[in-house]
MDAnalysis code that builds the backbone (N, CA, C; Angstrom):
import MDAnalysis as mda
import numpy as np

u = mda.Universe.empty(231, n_residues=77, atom_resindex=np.repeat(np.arange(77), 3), trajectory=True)
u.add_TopologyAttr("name", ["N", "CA", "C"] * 77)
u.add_TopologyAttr("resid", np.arange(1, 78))
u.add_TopologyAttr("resname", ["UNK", "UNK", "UNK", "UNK", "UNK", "UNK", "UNK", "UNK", "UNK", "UNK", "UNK", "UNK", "UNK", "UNK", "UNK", "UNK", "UNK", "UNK", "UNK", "UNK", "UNK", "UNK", "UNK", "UNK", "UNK", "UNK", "UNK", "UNK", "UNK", "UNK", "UNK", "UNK", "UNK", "UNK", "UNK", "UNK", "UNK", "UNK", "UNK", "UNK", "UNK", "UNK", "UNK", "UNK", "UNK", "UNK", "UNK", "UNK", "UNK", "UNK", "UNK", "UNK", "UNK", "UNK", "UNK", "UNK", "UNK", "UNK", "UNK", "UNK", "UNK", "UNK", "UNK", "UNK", "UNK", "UNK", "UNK", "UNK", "UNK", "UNK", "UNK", "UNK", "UNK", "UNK", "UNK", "UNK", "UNK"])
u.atoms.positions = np.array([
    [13.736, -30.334, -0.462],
    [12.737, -29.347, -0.154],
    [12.853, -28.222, -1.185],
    [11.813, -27.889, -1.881],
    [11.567, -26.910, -3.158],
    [10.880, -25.958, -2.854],
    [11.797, -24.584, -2.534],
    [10.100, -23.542, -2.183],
    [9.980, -22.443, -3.358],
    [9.073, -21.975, -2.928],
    [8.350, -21.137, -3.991],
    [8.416, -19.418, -3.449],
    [8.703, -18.610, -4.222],
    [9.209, -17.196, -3.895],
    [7.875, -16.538, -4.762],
    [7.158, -15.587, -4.286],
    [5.962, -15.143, -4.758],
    [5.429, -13.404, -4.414],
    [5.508, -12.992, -5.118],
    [5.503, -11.413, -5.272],
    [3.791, -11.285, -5.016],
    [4.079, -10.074, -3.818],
    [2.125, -9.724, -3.570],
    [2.389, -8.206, -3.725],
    [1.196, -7.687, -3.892],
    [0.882, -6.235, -3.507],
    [-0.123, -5.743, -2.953],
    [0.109, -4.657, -2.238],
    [-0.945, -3.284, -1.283],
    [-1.181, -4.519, -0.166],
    [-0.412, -5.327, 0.898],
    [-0.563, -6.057, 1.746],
    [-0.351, -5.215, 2.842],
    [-0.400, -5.024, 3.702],
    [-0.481, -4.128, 5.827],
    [0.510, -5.006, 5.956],
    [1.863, -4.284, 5.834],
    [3.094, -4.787, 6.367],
    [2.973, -4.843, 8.258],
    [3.763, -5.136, 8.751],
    [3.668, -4.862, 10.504],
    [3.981, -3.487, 10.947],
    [4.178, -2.471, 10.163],
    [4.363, -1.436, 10.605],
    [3.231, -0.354, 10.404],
    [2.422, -0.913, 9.632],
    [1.213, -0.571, 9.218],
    [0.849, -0.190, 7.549],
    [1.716, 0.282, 7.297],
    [2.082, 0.723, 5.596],
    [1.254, -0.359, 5.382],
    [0.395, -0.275, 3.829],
    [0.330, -0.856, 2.956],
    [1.771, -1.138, 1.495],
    [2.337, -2.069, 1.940],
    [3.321, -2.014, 0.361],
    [3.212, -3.558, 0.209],
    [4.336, -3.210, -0.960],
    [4.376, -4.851, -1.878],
    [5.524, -5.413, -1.154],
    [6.118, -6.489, -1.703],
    [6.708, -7.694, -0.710],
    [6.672, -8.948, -1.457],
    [6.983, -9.970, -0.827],
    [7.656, -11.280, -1.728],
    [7.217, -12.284, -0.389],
    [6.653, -13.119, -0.773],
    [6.701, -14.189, 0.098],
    [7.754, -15.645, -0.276],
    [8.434, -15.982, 0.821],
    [8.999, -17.248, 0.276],
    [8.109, -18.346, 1.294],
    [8.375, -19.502, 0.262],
    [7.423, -20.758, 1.146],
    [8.315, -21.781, 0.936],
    [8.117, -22.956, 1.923],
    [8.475, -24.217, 1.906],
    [8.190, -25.035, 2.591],
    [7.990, -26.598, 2.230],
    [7.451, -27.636, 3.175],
    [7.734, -28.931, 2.613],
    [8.530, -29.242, 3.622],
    [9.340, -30.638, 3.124],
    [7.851, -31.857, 3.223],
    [6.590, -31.579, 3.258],
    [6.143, -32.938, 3.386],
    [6.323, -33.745, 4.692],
    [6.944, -33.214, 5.763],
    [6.849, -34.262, 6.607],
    [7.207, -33.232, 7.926],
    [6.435, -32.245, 7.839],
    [6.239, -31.442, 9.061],
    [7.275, -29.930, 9.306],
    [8.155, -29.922, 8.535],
    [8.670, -28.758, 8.285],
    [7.814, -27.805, 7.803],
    [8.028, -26.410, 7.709],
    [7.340, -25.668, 7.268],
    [8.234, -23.992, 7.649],
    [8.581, -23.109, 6.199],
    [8.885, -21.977, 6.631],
    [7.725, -21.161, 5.544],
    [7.755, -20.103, 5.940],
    [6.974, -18.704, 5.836],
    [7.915, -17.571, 5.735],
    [8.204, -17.102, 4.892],
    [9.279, -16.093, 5.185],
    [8.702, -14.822, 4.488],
    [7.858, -13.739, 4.946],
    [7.769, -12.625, 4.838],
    [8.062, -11.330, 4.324],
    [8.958, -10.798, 3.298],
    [9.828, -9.364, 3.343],
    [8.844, -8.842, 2.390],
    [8.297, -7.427, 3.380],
    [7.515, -6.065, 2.700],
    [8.889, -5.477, 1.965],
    [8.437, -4.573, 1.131],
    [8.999, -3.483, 0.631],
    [9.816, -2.116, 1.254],
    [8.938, -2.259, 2.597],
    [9.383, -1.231, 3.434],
    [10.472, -1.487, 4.173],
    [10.693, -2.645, 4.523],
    [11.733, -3.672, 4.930],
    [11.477, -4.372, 6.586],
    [9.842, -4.039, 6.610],
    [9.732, -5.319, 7.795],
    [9.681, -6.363, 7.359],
    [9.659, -7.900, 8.202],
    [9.607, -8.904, 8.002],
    [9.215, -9.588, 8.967],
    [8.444, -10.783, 8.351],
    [7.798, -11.646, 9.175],
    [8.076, -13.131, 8.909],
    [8.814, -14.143, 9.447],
    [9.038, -15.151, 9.664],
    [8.613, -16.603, 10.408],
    [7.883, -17.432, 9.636],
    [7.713, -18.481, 10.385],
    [7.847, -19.768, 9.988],
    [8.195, -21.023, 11.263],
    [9.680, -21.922, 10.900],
    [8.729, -22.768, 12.027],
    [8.038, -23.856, 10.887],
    [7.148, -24.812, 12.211],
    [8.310, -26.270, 11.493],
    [8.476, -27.114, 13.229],
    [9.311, -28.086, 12.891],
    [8.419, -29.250, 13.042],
    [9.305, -30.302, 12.527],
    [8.360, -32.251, 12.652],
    [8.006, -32.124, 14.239],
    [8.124, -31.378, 15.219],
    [7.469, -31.880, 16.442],
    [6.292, -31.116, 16.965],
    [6.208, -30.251, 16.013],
    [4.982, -29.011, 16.287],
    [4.558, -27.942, 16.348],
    [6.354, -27.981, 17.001],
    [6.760, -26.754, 17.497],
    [6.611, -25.385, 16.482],
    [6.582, -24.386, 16.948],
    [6.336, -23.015, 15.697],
    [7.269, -22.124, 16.288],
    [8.383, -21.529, 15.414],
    [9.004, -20.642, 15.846],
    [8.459, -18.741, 15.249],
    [8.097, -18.261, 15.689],
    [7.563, -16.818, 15.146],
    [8.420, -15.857, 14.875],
    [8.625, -14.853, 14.343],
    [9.612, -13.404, 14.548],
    [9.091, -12.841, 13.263],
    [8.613, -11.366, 14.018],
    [8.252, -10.037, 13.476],
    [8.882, -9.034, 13.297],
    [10.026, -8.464, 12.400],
    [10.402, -7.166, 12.817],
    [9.851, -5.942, 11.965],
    [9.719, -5.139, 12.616],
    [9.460, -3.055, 11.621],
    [10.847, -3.189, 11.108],
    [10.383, -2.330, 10.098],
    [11.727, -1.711, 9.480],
    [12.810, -1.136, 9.960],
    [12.966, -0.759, 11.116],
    [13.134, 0.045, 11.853],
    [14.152, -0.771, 12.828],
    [13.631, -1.966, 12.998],
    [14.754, -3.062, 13.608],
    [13.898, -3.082, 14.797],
    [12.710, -3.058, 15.185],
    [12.207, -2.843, 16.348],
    [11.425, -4.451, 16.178],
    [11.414, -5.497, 17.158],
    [11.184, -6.718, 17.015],
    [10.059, -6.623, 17.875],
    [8.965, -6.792, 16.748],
    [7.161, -6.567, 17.446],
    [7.141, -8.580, 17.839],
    [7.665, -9.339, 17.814],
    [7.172, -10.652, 18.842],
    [8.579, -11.598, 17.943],
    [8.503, -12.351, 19.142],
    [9.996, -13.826, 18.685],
    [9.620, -14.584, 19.481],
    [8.884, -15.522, 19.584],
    [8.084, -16.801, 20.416],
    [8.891, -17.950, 19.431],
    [8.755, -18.775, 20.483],
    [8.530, -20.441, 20.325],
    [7.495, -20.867, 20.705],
    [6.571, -21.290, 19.938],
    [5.552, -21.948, 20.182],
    [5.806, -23.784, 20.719],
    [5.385, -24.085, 21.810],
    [5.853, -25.382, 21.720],
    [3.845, -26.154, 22.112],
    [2.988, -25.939, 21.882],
    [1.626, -26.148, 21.890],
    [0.812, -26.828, 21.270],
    [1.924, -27.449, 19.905],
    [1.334, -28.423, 19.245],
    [2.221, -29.516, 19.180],
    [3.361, -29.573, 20.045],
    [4.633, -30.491, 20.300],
    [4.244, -31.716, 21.184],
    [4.282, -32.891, 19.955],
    [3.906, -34.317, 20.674],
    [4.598, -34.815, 21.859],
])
């Protein structure tokens, strides 16, 4: 699995700020999948879908204040 690390700017972090940030990606091809999030400001947003459907979520502010952490299990065969 090969992911790709990718620099954005002036994006609405979760805390509301507009700043810059880095996205990391990856997807093994066969139902894995991460999303990994970090603003500048130092929230972050994370997401981790597995081969069964399932989606794991987590949001935090900078601040350490955790705006959502679900398991999605809704697309799980």
């Amino acid at each position: 699995m090969i992911g790709t690390k990718t620099p954005f700017t002036d994006e609405k972090a979760p805390c509301g700020r507009r700043v810059n940030g880095s996205r990391y990606f990856e997807d093994d091809g066969s139902g894995i999948r991460c999303d990994d999030v970090t603003y500048d400001c130092g929230c972050r947003s994370i997401e981790h879908q597995f081969h069964d459907g399932s989606c794991r979520t987590r949001v935090t502010r900078h601040d350490g204040r955790v705006l959502l952490n679900e398991l999605s299990a809704e697309h799980a065969e």
